[in-house]
C-alpha positions as CSV (number, residue, x, y, z in Angstrom):
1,X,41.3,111.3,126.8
2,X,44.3,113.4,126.7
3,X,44.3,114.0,130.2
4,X,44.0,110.3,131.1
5,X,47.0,109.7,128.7
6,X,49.0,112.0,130.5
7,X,48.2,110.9,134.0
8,X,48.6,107.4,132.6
9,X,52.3,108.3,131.7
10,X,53.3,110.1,134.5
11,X,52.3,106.9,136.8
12,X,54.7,104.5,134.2
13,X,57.3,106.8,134.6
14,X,56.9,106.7,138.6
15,X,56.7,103.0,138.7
16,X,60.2,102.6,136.3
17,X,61.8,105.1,138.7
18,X,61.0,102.8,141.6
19,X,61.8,99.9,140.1
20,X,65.2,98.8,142.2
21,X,68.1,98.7,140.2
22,X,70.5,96.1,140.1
23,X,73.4,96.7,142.3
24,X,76.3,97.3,140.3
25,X,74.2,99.4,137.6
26,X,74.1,102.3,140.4
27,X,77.3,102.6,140.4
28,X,77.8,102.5,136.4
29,X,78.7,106.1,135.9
30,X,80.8,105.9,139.0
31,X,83.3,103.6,137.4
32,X,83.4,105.4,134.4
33,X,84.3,108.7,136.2
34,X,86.8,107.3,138.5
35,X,88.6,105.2,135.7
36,X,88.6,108.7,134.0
37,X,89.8,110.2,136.8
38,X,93.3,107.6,136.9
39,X,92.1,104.6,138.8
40,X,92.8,101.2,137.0
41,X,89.7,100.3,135.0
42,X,90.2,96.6,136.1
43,X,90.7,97.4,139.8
44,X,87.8,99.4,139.5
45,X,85.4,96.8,137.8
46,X,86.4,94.3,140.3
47,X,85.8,96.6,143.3
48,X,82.1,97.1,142.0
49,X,81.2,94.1,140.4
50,X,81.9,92.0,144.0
51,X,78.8,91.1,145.9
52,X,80.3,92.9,148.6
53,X,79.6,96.9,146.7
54,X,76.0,97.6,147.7
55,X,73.6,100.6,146.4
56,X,73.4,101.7,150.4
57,X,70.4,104.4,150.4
58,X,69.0,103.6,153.6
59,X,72.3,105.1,154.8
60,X,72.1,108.0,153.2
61,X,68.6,108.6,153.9
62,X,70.2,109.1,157.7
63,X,70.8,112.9,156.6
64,X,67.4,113.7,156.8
65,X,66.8,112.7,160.0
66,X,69.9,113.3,162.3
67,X,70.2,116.4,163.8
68,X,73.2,117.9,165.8
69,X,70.7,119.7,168.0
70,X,69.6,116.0,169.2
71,X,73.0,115.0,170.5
72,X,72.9,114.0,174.0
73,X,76.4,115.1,174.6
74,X,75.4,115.9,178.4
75,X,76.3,112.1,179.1
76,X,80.0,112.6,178.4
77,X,80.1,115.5,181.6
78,X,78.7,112.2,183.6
79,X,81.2,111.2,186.4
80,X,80.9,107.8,184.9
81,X,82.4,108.8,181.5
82,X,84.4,110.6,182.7
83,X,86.3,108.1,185.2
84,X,86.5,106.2,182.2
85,X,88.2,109.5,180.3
86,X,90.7,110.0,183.3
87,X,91.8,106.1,183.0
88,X,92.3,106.5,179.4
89,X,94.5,109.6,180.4
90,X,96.3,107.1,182.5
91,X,96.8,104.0,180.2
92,X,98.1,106.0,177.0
93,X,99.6,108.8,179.2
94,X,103.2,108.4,177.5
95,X,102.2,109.1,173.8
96,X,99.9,112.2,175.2
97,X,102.5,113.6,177.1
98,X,104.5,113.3,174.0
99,X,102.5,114.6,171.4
100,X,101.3,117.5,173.7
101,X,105.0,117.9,173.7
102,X,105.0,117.9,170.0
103,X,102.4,119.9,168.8
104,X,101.4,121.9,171.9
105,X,97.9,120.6,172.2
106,X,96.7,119.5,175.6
107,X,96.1,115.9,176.1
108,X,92.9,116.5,178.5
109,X,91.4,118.0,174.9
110,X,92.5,115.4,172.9
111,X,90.9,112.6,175.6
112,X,88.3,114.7,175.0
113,X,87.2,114.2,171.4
114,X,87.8,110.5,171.9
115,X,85.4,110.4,174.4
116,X,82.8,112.4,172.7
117,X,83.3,110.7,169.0
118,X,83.8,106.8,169.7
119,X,83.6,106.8,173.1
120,X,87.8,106.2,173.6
121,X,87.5,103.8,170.5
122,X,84.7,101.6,171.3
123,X,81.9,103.0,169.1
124,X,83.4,103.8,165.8
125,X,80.3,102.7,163.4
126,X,79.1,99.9,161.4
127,X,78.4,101.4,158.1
128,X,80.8,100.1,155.5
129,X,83.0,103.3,154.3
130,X,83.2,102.1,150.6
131,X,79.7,101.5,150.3
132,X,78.5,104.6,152.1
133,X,81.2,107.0,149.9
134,X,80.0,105.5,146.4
135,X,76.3,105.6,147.6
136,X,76.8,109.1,148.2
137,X,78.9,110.1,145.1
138,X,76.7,108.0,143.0
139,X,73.5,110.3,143.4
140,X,74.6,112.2,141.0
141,X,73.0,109.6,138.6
142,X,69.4,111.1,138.1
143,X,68.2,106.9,138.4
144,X,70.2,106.7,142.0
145,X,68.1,110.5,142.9
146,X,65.2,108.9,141.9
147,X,65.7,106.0,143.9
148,X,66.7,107.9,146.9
149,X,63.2,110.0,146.2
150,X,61.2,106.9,146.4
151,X,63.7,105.2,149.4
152,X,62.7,108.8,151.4
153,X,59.2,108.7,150.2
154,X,58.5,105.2,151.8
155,X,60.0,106.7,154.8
156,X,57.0,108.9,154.9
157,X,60.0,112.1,155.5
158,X,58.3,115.1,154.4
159,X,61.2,116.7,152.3
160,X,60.5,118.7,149.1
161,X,62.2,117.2,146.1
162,X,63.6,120.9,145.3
163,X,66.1,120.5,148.8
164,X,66.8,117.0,148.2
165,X,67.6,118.1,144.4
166,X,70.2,121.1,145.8
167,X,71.4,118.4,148.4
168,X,72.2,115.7,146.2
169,X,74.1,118.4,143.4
170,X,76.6,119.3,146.6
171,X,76.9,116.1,148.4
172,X,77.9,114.0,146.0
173,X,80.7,116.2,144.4
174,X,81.9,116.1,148.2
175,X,81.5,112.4,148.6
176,X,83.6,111.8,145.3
177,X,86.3,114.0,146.4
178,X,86.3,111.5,149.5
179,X,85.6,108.4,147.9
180,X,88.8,109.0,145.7
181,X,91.0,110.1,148.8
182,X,89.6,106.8,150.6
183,X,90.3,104.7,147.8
184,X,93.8,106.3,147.9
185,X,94.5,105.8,151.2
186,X,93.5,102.0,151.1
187,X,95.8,101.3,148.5
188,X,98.5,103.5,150.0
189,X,98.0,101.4,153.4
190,X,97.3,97.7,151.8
191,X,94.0,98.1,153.4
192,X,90.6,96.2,151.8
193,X,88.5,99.1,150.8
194,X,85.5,97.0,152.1
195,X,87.2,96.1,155.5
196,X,86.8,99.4,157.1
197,X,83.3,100.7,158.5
198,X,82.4,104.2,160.4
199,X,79.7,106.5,160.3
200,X,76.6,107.3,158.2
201,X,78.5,110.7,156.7
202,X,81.9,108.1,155.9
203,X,83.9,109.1,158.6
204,X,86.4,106.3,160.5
205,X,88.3,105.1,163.1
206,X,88.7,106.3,166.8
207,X,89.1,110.0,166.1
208,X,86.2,109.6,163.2
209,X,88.4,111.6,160.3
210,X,86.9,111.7,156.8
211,X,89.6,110.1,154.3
212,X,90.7,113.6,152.9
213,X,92.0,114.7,156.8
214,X,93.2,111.5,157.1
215,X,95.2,112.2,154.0
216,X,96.0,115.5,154.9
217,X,96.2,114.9,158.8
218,X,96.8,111.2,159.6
219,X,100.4,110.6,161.7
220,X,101.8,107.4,162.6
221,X,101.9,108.0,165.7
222,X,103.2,104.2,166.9
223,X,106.1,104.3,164.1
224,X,105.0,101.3,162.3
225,X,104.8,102.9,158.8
226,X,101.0,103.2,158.5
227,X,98.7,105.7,159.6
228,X,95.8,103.4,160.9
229,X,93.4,105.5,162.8
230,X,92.0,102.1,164.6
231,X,95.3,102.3,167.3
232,X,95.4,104.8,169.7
233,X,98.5,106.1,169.3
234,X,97.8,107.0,165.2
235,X,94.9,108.6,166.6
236,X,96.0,110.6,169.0
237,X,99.1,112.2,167.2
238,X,96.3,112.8,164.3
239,X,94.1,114.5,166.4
240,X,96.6,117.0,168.0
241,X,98.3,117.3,164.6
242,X,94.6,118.0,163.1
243,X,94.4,120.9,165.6
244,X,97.5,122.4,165.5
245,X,97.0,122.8,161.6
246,X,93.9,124.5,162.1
247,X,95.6,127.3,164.6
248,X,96.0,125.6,168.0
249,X,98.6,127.4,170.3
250,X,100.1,126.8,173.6
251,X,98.8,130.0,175.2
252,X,96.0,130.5,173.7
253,X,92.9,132.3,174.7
254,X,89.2,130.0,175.4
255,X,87.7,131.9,172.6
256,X,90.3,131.2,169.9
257,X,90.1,127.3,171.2
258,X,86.7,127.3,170.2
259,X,87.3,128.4,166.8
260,X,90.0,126.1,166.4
261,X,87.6,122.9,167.3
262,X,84.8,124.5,165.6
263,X,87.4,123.2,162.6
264,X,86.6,119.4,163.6
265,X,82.7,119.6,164.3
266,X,80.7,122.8,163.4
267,X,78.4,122.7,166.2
268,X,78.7,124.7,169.7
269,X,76.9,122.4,171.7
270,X,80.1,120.3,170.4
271,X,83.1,122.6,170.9
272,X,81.4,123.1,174.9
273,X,81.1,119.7,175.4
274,X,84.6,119.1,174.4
275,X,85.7,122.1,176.6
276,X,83.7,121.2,179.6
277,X,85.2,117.5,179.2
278,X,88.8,118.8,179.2
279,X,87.8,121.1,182.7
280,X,86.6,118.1,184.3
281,X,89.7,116.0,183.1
282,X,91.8,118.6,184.8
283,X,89.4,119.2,187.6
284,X,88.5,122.2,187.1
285,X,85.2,124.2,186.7
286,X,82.8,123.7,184.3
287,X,81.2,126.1,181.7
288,X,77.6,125.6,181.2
289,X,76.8,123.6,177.9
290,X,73.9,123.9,176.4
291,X,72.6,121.9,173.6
C-alpha cells in the first residue's frame, strides 16, 4: 500500500510539472530579479505582461541538437558564394577600405564572416531576441527546468536530467547577463525590445553579435548616432573593431590570426573556413578545411 502511495505521488507530481504554465508566470521571478537589479518595475511589467513575451522552450531545446561539427561550411569555398563575396567587396568597398584603414583588419576577412554568419546579411534569424534571452535566463526557475525536462522529453532527446541540470545552472546566469545588456542596448537605441530577431543562442544582426559585444564592440560605422548592426556599414566597423580588440595586427602571423577569430566562434572548422574564404577573396591558395 505504501509502495502504491508513493508511485501514486510521484506520477501527480509529474503530471503538475507538465502542466503548461501560463505565459507570463514563467517569467515571474525574472521581473523580480531584473526590477532588483535597476530596471523600472513598470517598464518591466509591461514588457512581460504583453502578448507578445512568450515562454519560447522549443528554442532553447535547439542546444541539444545543434552541433558545430554539422556545419556545412564547405558551401561558403563554392565559386558561387564566393562571386557573391567578391561583389559585396565591390559594393561596400569604401567603408572596407576605410576601416581596414582604421583598425588594420583586412577587409577580405571581414567579407568573410559576413558570408559565413548571415550570408552578407540575408540570413540573420527568426527567433525573437527578447523572447529567446528571458527563455533562457528564466530556467533558472525549477517550474521553467521542469518544463524544459518535459518539452525535451516529448522530443524523445536522450539527455540525462544531471547534464541538462549543470546546463541550465550556467546558461541562464549567461543569458541574464545578456538579457540585461540587450535590454540596455534597446533603450539606449529607442529600439522595441520585441522588434529584433536572430539566432537560437540570441545572437543579431549581419555580423550575429550577442548584446554584451554589441555593447562592448558595436561602432557606428555610418555616423548616424546609433550602432544598428542591421546596416552594413555598423557592421562592418564592428566586426574589425571586434577583432582588433581581441589582438588583431597588421603583420601578423596565420597562426596568431587564428587565435584571434577563435575569439568570435570557438570552432576550427570555423576559423579555416573563414581563412580559406579570405584566400579565395584575394585569389590566393587555399588551406584544406576540414569539418
Amino acid at each position: 500500500m505504501r509502495k502504491t502511495l508513493f508511485v501514486l505521488g510521484i506520477i501527480i507530481a509529474q503530471t503538475i510539472f507538465a502542466l503548461p504554465i501560463a505565459a507570463a508566470d514563467h517569467f515571474d521571478t525574472l521581473q523580480a530579479q531584473l526590477i532588483k537589479d535597476g530596471f523600472k518595475p513598470d517598464y518591466i511589467k509591461t514588457l512581460y505582461g504583453s502578448t507578445h513575451a512568450v515562454f519560447d522552450v522549443d528554442t532553447a531545446s535547439y542546444y541539444f541538437v545543434q552541433r558545430e561539427s554539422k556545419m556545412n561550411y564547405g558551401q561558403f569555398l563554392e565559386d558561387s558564394a564566393i562571386k557573391k563575396a567578391a561583389r559585396y567587396l565591390e559594393k561596400f568597398n569604401g567603408i572596407l577600405a576605410d576601416v581596414e584603414e582604421k583598425y588594420s583588419v583586412p577587409k577580405e576577412i571581414i567579407v568573410a564572416i559576413l558570408l559565413v554568419e548571415t550570408r552578407l546579411g540575408r540570413v540573420t534569424g527568426n527567433k525573437s531576441i527578447l523572447n529567446t534571452l528571458s527563455t533562457l535566463a528564466a530556467l533558472d526557475d525549477q517550474r521553467n527546468k521542469n518544463y524544459l525536462l518535459s518539452t525535451l522529453k516529448k522530443k524523445q532527446l536522450k539527455i540525462s536530467q544531471k547534464r541538462i541540470s549543470k546546463w541550465v545552472n550556467r546558461k541562464s546566469k549567461w543569458a541574464y547577463k545578456e538579457l540585461k545588456a540587450y535590454l540596455t542596448y534597446s533603450a539606449h537605441n529607442g529600439i522595441d525590445p520585441f522588434a529584433l530577431r536572430g539566432s537560437y543562442a540570441g545572437a543579431f544582426g549581419f555580423a550575429q553579435f550577442l548584446p554584451s559585444n554589441v555593447l562592448r564592440y558595436g561602432r557606428d560605422g555610418d555616423k548616424d548616432g546609433r550602432v544598428n548592426l542591421f546596416q552594413h556599414p555598423d557592421a562592418i566597423a564592428s566586426i574589425a573593431y571586434f577583432l582588433k580588440r581581441h589582438g588583431w595586427t597588421r603583420s601578423m602571423s596565420r597562426k596568431d590570426a587564428e587565435k584571434v577569430l577563435f575569439a568570435y566562434n570557438r570552432s576550427t572548422y570555423y576559423v579555416n573556413t573563414i581563412l580559406s574564404v579570405a584566400d579565395k577573396l584575394r585569389g590566393g591558395p587555399v588551406l584544406s578545411v576540414v569539418g
